[in-house]
Every structure is written in structure tokens, then in C-alpha cells.
C-alpha positions as a printed NumPy array, in Angstrom:
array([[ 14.459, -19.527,   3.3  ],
       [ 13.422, -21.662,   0.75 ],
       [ 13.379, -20.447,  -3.573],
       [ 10.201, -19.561,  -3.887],
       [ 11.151, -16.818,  -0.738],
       [ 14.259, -16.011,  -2.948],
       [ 12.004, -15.708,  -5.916],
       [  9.647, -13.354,  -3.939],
       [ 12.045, -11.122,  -2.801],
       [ 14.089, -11.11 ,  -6.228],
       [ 10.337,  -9.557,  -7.875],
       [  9.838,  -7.123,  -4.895],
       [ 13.273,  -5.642,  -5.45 ],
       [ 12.647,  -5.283,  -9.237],
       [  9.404,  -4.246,  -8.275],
       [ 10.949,  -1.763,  -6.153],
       [ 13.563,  -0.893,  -8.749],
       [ 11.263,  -0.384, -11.371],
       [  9.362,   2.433,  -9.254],
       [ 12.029,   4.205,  -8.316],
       [ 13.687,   4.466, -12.127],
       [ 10.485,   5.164, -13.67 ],
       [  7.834,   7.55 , -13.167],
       [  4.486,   5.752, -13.23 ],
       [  2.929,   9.427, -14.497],
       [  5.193,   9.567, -17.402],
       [  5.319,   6.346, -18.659],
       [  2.339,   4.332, -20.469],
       [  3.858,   1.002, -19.755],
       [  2.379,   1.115, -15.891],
       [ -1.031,  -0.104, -15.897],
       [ -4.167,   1.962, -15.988],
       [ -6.461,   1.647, -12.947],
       [ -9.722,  -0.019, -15.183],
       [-12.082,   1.601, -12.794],
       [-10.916,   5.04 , -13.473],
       [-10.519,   4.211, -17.075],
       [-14.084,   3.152, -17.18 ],
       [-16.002,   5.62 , -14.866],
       [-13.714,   8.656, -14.43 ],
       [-14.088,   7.902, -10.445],
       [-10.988,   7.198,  -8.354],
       [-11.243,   3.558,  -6.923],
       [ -9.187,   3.936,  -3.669],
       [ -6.112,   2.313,  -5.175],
       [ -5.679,   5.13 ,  -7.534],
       [ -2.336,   7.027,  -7.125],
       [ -0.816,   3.978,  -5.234],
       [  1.792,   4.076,  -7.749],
       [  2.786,   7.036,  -8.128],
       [  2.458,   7.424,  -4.467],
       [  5.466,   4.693,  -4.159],
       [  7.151,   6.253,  -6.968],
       [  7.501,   9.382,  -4.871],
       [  7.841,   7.4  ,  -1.69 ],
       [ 10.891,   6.225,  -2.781],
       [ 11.827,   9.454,  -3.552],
       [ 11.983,  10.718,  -0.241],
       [  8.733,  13.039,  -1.615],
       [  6.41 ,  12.261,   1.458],
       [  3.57 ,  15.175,   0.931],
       [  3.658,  14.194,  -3.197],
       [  3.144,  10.791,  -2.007],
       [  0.247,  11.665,   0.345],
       [ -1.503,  14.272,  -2.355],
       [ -1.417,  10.781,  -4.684],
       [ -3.303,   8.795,  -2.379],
       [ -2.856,   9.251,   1.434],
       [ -4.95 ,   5.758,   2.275],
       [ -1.593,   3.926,   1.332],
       [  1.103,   6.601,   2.965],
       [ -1.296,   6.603,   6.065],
       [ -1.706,   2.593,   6.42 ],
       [  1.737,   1.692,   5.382],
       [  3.378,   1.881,   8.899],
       [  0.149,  -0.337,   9.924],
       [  1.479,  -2.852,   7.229],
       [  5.406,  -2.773,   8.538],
       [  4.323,  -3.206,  11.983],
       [  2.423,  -6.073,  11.381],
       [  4.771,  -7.425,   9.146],
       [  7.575,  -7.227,  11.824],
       [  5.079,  -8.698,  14.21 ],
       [  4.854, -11.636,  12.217],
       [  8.112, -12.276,  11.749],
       [ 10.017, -11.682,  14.622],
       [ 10.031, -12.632,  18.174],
       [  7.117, -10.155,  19.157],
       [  4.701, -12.52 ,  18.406],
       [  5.509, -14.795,  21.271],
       [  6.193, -11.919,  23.617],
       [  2.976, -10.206,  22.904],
       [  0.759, -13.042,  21.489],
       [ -2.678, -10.291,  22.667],
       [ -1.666,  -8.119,  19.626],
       [ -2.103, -10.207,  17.054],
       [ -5.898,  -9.735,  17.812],
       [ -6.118,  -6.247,  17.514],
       [ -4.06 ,  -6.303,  14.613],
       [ -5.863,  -8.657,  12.559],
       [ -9.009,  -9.2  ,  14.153],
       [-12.554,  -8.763,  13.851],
       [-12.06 ,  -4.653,  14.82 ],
       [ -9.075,  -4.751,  12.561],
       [-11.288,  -5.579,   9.381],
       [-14.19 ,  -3.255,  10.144],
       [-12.143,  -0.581,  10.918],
       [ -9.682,  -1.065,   7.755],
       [-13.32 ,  -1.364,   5.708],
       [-14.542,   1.513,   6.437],
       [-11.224,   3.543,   6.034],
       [-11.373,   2.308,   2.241],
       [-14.745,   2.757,   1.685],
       [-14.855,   6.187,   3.392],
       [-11.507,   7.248,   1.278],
       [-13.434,   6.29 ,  -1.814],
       [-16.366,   8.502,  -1.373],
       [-13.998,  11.344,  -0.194],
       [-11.671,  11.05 ,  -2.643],
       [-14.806,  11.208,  -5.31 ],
       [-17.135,  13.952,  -3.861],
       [-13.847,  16.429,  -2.797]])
């Protein structure tokens, strides 16, 4: 690993840190989603952090009542960032495609899109 990966994971675990101290709900420091602020509509990001803030909690049905697009797709995330960086790459080299591929990025956009207009007309 080279610094910049050091400096990377150094901000993820303040990151981290940060979010598990502090309650994005309770504290005005945490930024604002502008669409939200702006509209009154969720955007499909909204509740992310206080999803993580309860995620680190241990608080899984909190954290999916915040916004259950991110506690849904996460273990899609940690698989394919395992996949990347380990060994099962070469072993299963077919993956990759399904992972990241053409099906990948329709599905994935119409998730989002779809969890917008739910989250809005529910």
C-alpha cells in the first residue's frame, strides 16, 4: 500500500468514527441533502446517513426505515469489493460481468430511480 491508500483509509475510519459518535439527526453540522432542502422531495440518498449512523449501531430495521436502497445494496457493494480485491477474481473471472456489466447498470438504474418515486408518492 502506498500513502495515498493510508490516507484513504485514515478518512474512512474518521469517517466511520464520526457516524458512530454523532447522530446525523441531532446535529446541524452533517450536511443537508440540497434536493430535499430545495423541493421537500426525498432524492434517493436521503437518510443514507442516518441510515449508517444506525448501522453502526447494530439498529438494522432503523437503518432500513432511513433509507432501505443503501441497507439493501450494501452487501452488493462488499461483495464486489472483496471480488476485486482478492483472489476471486482470477478464480471466477465470468463474475465480474454480471457484477459490473451492462445488466448490472440497468438493473442498479432502475432500483434508484424506482426508490425515488416510491419513496416520494408513499
Amino acid at each position: 500500500m502506498n500513502w495515498k491508500h493510508y490516507l484513504l483509509l485514515t478518512v474512512f475510519i474518521f469517517a466511520i468514527a464520526l457516524y458512530f459518535i454523532f447522530d446525523p439527526a441531532t446535529n446541524v453540522w452533517f450536511p443537508k441533502c440540497p434536493l430535499k432542502v430545495l423541493t421537500g422531495y426525498d432524492c434517493p440518498g436521503c437518510g443514507s446517513q442516518r441510515a449508517v449512523h444506525h448501522l453502526l449501531h447494530l439498529e438494522f430495521s432503523k437503518a432500513f426505515a432511513m433509507n432501505a436502497l443503501l441497507v439493501l445494496s450494501l452487501p452488493y457493494v462488499l461483495f464486489g469489493l472483496v471480488y476485486q480485491n482478492t483472489s476471486l477474481k482470477k478464480r471466477w473471472p465470468n463474475v465480474h460481468n454480471y457484477l459490473f456489466g451492462n445488466w448490472a447498470i440497468y438493473f442498479w438504474t432502475v432500483a434508484v430511480l424506482a426508490w425515488w418515486v416510491y419513496r416520494n408518492v408513499v
